[in-house]
SELUM-450089 format. One record per residue: residue number from 1; residue in three letters; chain; x, y, z of N, C-alpha, C, O in turn. Coordinates in Angstrom, 2 decimals. Example, Ala and Ser with C-alpha at 12.3 -4.5 7.8 and 13.67 -1.06 7.14 Angstrom:
BEGIN
1; ALA; A; 13.19; -5.69; 7.80; 12.30; -4.50; 7.80; 13.20; -3.30; 7.80; 14.24; -3.32; 8.46
2; SER; A; 12.85; -2.25; 7.08; 13.67; -1.06; 7.14; 12.90; 0.03; 7.87; 13.41; 1.14; 8.04
END
This chain:
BEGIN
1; UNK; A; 0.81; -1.18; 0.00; 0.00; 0.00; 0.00; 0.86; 1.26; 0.00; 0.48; 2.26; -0.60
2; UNK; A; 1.90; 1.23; 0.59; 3.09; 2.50; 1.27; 3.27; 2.42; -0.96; 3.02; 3.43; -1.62
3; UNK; A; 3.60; 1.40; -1.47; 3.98; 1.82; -3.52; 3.22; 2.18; -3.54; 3.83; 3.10; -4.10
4; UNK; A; 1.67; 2.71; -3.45; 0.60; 2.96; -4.30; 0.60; 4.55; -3.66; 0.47; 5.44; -4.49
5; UNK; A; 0.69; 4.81; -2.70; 0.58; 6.11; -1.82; 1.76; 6.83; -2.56; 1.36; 7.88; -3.05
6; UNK; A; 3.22; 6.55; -2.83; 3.92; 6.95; -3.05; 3.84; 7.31; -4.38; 4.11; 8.43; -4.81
7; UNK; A; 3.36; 6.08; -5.23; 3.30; 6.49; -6.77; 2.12; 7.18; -7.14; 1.94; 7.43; -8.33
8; UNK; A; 1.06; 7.61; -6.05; 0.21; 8.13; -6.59; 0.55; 9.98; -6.10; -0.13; 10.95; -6.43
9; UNK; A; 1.70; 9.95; -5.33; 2.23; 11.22; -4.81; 3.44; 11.76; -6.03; 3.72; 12.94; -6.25
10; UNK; A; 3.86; 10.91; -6.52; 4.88; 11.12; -7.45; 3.69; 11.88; -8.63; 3.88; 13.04; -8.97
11; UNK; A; 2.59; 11.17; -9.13; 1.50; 11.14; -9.83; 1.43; 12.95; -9.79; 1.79; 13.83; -10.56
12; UNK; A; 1.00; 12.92; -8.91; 0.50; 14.14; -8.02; 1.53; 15.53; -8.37; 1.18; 16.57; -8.93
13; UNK; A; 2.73; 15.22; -7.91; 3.50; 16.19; -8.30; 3.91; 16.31; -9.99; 3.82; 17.36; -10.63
14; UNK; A; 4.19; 15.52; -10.32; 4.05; 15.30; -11.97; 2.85; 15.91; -12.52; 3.24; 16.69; -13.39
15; UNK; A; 1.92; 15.93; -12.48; 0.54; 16.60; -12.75; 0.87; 17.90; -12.55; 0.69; 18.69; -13.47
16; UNK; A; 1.45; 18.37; -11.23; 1.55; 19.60; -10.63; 2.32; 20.58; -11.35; 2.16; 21.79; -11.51
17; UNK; A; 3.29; 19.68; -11.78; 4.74; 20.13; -12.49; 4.33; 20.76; -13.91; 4.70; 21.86; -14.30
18; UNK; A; 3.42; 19.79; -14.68; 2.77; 19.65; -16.19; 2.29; 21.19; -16.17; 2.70; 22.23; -16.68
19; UNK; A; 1.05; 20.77; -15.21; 0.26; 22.25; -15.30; 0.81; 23.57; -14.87; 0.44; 24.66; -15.30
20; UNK; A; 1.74; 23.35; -13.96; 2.39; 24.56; -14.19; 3.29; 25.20; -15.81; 3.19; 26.30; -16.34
21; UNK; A; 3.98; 24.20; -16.15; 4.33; 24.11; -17.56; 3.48; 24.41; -18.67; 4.15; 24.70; -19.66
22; UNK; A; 2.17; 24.45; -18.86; 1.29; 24.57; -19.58; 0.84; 25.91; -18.96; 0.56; 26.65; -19.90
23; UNK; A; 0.66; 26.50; -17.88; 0.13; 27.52; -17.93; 1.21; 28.38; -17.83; 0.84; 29.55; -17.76
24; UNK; A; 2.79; 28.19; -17.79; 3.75; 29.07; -18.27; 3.26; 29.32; -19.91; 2.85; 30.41; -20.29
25; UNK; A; 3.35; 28.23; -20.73; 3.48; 28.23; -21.74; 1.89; 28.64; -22.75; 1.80; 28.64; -23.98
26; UNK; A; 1.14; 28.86; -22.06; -0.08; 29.77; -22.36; 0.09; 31.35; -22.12; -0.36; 32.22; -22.85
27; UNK; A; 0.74; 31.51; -21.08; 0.96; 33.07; -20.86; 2.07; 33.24; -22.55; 1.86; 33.76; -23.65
28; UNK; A; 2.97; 32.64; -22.06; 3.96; 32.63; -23.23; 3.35; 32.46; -24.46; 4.12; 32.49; -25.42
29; UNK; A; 2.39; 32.33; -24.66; 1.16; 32.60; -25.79; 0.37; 33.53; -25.94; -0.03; 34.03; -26.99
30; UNK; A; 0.16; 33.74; -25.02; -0.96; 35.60; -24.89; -0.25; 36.57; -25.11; -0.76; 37.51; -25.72
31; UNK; A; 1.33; 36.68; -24.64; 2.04; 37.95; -24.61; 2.61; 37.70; -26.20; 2.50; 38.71; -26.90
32; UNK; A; 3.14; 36.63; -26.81; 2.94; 36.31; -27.89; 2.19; 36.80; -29.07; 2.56; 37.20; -30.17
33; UNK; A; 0.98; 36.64; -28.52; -0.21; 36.69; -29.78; -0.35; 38.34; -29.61; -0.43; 39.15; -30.54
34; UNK; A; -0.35; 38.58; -28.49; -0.46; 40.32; -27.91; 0.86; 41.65; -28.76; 0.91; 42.81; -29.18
35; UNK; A; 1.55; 40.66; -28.62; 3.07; 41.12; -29.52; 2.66; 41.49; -31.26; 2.84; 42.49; -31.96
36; UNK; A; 2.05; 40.23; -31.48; 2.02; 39.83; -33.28; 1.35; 41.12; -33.27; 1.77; 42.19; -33.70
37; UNK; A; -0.27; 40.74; -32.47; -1.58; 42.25; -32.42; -0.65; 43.62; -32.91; -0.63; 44.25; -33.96
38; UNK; A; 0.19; 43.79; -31.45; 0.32; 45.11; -31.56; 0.83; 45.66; -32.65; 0.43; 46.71; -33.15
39; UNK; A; 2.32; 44.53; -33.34; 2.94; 44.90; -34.63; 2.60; 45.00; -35.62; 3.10; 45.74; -36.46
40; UNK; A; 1.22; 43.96; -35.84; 0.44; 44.40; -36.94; -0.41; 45.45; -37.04; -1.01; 45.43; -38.11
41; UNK; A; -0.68; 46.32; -36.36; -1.21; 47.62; -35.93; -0.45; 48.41; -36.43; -1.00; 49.33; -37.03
42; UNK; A; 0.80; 48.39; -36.42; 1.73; 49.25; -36.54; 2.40; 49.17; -37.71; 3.08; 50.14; -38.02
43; UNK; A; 2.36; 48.18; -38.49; 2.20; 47.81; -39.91; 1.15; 48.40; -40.70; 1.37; 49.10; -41.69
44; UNK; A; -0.07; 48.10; -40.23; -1.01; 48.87; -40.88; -1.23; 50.40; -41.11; -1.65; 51.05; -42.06
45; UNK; A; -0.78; 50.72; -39.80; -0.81; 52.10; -39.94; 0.90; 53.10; -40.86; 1.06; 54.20; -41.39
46; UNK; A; 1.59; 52.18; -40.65; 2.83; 52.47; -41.71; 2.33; 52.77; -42.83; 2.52; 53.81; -43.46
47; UNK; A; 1.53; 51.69; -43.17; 1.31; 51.29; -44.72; 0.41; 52.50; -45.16; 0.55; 53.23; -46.14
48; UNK; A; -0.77; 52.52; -43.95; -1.78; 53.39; -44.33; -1.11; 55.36; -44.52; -1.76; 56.20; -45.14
49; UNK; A; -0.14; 55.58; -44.00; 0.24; 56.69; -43.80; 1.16; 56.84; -45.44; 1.20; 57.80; -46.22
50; UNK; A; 1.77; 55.56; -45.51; 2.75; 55.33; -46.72; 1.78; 55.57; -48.11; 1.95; 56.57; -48.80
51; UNK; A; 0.89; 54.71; -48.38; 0.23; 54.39; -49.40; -1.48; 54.68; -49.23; -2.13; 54.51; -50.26
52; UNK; A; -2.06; 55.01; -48.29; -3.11; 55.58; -48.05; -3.76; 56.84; -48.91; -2.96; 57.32; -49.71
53; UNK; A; -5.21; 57.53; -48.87; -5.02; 58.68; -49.23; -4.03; 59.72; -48.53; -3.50; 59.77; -47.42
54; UNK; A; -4.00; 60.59; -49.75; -3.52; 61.66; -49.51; -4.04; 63.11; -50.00; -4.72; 63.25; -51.02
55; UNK; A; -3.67; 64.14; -49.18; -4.46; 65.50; -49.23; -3.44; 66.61; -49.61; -2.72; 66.76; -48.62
56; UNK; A; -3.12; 67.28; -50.40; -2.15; 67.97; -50.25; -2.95; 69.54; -49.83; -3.93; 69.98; -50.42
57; UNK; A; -2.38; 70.09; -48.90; -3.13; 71.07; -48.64; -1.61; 71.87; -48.32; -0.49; 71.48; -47.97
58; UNK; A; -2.27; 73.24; -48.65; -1.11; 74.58; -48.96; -1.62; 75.69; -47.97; -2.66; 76.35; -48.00
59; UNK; A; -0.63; 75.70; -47.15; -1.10; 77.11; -46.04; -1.56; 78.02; -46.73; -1.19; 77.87; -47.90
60; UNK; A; -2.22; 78.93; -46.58; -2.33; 80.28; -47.69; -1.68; 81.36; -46.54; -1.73; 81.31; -45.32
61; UNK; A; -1.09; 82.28; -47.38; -0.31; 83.26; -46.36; -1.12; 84.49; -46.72; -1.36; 84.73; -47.90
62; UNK; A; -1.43; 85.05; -46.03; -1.79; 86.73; -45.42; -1.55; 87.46; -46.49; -0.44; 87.45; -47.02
63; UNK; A; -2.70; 88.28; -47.02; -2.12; 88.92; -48.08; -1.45; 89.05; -49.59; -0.98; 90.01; -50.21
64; UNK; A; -1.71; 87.02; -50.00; -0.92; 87.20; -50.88; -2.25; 85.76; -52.15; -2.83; 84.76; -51.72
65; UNK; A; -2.26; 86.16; -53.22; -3.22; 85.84; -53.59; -3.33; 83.96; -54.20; -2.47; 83.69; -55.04
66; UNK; A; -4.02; 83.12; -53.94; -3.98; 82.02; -54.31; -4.23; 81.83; -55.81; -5.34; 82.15; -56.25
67; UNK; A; -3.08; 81.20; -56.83; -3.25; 80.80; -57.77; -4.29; 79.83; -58.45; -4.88; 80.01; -59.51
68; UNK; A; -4.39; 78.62; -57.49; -4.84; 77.62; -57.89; -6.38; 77.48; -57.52; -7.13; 76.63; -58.01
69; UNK; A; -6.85; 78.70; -56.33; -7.94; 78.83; -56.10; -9.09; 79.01; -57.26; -8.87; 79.76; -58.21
70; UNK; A; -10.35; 78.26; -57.13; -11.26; 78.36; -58.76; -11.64; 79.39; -59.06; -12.17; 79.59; -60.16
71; UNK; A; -11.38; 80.75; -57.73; -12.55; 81.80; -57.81; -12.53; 82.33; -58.86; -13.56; 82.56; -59.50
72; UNK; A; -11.05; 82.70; -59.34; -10.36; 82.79; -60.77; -10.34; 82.30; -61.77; -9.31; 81.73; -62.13
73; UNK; A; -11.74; 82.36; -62.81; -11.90; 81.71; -64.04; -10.56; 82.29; -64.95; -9.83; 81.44; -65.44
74; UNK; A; -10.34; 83.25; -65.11; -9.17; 83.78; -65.71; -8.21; 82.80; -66.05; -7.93; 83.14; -67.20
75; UNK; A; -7.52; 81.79; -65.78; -6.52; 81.19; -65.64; -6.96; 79.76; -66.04; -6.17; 78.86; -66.33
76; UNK; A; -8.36; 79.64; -66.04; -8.80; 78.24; -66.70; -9.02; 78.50; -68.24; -9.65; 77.70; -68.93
77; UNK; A; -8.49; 79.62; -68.71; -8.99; 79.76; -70.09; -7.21; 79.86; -70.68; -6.21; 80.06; -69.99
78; UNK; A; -7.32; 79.62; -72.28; -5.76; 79.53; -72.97; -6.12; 81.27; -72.93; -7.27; 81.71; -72.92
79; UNK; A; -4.92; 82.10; -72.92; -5.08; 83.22; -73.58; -5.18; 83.23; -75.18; -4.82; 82.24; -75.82
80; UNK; A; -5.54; 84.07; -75.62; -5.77; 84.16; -77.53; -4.93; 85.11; -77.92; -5.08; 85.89; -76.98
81; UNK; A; -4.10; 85.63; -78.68; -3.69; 85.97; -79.66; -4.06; 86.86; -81.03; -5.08; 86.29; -81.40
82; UNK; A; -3.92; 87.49; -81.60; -4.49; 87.92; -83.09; -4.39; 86.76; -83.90; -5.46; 86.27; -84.26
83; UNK; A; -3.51; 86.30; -84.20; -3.25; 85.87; -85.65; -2.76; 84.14; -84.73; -2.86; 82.95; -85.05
84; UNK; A; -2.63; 84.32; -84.43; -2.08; 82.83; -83.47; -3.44; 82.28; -83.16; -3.42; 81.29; -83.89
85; UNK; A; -4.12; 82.27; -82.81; -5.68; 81.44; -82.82; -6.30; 81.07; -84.45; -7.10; 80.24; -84.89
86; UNK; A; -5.42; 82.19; -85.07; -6.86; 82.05; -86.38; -5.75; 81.06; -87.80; -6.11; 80.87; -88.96
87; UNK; A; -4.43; 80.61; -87.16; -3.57; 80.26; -88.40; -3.50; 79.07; -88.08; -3.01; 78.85; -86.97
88; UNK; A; -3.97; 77.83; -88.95; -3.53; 76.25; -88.94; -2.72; 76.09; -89.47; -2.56; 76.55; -90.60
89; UNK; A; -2.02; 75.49; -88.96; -0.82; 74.42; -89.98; -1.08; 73.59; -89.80; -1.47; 73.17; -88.70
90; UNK; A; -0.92; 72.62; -91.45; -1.05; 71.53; -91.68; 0.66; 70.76; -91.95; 1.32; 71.04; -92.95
91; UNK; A; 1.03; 70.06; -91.17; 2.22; 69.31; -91.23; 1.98; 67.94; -91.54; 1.35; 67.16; -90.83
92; UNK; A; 2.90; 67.53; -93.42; 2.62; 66.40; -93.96; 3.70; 65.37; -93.38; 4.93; 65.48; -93.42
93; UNK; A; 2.90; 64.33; -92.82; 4.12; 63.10; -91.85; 5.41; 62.93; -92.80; 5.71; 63.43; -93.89
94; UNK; A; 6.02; 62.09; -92.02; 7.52; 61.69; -92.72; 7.19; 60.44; -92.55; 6.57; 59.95; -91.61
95; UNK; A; 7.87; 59.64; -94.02; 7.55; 58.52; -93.89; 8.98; 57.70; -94.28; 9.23; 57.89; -95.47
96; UNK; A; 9.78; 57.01; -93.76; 11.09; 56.81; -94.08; 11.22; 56.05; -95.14; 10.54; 55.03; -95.03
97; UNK; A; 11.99; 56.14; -96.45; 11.82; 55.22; -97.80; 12.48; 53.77; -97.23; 13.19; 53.84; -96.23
98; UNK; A; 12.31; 52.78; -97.70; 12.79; 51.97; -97.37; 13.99; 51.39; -98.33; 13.70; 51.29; -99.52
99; UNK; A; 15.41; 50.97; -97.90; 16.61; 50.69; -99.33; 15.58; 49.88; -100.27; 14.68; 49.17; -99.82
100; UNK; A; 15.77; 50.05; -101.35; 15.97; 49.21; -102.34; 17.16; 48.42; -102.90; 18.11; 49.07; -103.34
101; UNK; A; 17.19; 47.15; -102.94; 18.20; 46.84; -104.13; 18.96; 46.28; -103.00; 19.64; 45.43; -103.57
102; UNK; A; 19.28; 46.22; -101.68; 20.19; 46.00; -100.89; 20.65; 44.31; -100.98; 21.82; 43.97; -100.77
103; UNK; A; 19.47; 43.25; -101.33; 19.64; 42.20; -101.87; 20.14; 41.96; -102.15; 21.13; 41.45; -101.62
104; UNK; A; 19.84; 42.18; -103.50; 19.96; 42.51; -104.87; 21.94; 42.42; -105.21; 22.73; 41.65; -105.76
105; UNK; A; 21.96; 43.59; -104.57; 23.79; 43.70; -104.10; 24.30; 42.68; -103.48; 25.23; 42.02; -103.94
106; UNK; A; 23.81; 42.49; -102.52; 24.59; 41.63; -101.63; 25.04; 40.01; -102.09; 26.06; 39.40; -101.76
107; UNK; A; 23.77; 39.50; -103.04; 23.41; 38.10; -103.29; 24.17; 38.38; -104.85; 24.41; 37.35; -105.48
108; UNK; A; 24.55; 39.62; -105.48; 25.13; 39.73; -106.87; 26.70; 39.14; -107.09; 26.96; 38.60; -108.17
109; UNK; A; 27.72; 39.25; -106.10; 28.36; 38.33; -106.76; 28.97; 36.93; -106.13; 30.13; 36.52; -106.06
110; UNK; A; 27.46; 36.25; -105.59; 27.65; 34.73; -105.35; 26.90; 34.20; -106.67; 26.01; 34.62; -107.41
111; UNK; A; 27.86; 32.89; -106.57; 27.15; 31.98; -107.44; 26.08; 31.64; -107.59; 25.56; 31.14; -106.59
112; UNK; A; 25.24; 31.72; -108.86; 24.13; 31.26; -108.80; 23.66; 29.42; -109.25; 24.49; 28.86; -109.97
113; UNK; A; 22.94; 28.94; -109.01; 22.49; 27.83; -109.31; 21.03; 27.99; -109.38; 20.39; 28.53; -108.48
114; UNK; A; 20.40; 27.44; -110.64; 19.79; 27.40; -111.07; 18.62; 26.17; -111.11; 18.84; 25.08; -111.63
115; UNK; A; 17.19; 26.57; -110.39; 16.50; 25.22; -109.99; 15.43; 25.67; -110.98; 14.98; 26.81; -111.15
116; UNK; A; 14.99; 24.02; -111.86; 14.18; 24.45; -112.83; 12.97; 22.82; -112.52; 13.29; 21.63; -112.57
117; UNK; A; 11.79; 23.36; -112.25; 11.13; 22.27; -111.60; 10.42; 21.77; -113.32; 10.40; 22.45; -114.35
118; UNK; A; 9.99; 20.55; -113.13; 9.24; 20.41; -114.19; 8.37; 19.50; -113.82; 8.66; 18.78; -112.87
119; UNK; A; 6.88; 19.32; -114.64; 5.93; 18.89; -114.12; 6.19; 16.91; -114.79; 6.91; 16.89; -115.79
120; UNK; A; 5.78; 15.75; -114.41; 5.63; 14.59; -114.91; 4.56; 14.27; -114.22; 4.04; 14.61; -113.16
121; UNK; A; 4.24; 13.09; -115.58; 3.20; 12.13; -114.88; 2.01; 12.72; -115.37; 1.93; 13.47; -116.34
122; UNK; A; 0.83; 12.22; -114.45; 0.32; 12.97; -114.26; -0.53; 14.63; -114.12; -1.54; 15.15; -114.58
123; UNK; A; 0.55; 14.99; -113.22; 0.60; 16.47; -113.20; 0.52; 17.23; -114.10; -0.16; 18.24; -113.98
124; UNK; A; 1.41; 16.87; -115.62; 1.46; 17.72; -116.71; 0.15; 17.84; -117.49; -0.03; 18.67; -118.37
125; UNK; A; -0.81; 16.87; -117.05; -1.92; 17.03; -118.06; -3.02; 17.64; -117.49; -3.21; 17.59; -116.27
126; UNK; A; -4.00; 18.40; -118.49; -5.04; 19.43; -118.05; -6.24; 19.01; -117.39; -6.95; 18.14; -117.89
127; UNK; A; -6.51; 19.55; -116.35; -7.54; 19.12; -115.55; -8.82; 18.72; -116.24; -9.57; 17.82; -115.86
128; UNK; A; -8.99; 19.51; -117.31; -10.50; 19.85; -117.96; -10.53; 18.98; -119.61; -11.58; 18.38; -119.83
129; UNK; A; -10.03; 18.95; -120.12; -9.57; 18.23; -121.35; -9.09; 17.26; -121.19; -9.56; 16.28; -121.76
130; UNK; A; -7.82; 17.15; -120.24; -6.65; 15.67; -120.26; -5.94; 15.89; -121.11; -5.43; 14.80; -121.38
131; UNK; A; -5.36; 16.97; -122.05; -4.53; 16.81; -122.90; -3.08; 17.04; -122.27; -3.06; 17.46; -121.12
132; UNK; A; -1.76; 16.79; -123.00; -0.63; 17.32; -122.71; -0.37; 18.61; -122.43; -0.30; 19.31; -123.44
133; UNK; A; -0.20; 19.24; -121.31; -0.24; 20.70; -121.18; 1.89; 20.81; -121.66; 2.71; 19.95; -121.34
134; UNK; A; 2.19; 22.11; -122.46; 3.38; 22.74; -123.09; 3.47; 23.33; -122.35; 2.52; 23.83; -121.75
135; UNK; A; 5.11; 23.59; -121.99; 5.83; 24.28; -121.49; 6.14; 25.68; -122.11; 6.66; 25.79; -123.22
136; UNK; A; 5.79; 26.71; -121.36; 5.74; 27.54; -121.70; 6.58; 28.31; -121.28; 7.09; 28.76; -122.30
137; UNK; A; 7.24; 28.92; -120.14; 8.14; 29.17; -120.45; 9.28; 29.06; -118.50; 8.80; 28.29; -117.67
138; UNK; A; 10.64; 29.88; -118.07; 10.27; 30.08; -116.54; 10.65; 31.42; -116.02; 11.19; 32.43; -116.47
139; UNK; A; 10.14; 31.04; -114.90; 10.00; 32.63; -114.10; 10.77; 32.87; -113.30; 10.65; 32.03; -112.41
140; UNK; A; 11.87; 33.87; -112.98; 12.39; 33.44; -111.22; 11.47; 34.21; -110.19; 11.15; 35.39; -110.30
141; UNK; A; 11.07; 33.28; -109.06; 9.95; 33.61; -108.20; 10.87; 34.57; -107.06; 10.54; 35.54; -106.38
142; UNK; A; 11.72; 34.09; -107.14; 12.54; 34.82; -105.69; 13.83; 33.92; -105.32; 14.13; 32.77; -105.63
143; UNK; A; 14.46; 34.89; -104.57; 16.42; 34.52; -104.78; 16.71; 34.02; -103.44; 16.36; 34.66; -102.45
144; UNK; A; 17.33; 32.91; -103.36; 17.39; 32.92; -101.50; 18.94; 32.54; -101.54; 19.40; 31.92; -102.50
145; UNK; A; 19.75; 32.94; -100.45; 20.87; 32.89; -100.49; 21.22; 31.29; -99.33; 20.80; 31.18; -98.18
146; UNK; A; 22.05; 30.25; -100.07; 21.98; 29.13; -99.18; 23.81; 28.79; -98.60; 24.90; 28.80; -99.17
147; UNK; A; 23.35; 28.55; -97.28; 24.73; 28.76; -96.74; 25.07; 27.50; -96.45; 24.23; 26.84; -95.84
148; UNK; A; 26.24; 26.93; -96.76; 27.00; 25.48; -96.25; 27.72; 25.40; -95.41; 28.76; 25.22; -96.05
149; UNK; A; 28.05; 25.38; -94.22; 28.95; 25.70; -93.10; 30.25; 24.61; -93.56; 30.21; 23.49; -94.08
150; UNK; A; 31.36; 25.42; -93.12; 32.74; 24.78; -92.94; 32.85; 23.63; -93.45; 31.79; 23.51; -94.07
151; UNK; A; 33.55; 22.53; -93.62; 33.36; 20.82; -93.82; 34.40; 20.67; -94.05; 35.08; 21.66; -94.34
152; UNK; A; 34.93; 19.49; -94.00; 36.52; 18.98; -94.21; 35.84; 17.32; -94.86; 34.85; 16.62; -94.65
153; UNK; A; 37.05; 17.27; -95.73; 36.41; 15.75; -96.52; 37.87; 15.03; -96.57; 38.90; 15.55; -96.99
154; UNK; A; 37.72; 13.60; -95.98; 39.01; 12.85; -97.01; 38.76; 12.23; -98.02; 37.68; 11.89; -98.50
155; UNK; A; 40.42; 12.00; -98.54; 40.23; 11.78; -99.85; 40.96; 10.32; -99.92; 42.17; 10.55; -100.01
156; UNK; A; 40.79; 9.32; -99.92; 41.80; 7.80; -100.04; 42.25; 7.17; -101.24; 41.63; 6.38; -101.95
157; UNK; A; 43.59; 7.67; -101.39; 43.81; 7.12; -102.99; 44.31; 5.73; -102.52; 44.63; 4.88; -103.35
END
């Protein structure tokens, strides 16, 4: 009976011990959460002062007359002119020419090779008749410049 008294006293203080530990560690939570509160308060109001509205307001001094005040239609109007209100100009855009011929140059003294397609089979004859369609004559459609990079070849005699 003296083990059961004892381990239920050990029990006892262990419990005692816990809850004190837990209600340290709850305060240590309120002053905590009380902390975050306050800083985010103080965040907000940063922000709000930073990026919030704003008013700009201008002391007016004694005696001396406000520009920007509306009372003064005067100043919401362009002034006019004689001849400066009544003269338009018309200004014709610029339009930049574009080179010609720059191709033309550049692709003039490489070699040319010459691709000449021709129709067989099939293909050469007329959709509507079927007869042999004649060659008539060719066109060059357009020039393209074709590049072969570097290469090295052997040769085995």
């Amino acid at each position: 009976m003296a083990k059961k008294v004892n381990k239920s006293l050990e029990y006892n203080k262990l419990l005692e011990k816990k809850n004190k530990e837990i209600k340290e560690l709850s305060d240590q939570l309120v002053m905590a959460l009380d902390q975050i509160q306050y800083l985010q308060e103080q965040l907000f109001s940063i922000q709000r002062q930073m990026y919030g509205r704003k008013k700009e307001d201008i002391p007016s001094v004694d005696g001396q007359t406000d520009l920007f005040d509306n009372k003064h239609e005067s100043f919401n109007e362009p002034e006019h002119t004689g001849q400066e209100s009544q003269e338009i100009v018309k200004v014709k855009g610029f339009r930049r020419a574009k080179p010609k011929g720059k191709k033309a140059v550049s692709l003039a003294h490489l070699p040319a090779n010459h691709k000449h397609y021709r129709l067989e089979g099939e293909a050469c004859l007329c959709e509507t008749c079927g007869t042999h369609m004649a060659e008539v004559g060719s066109t060059i459609v357009r020039e393209e410049p074709f590049f072969i990079p570097a290469h090295i070849e052997t040769t085995r005699l």
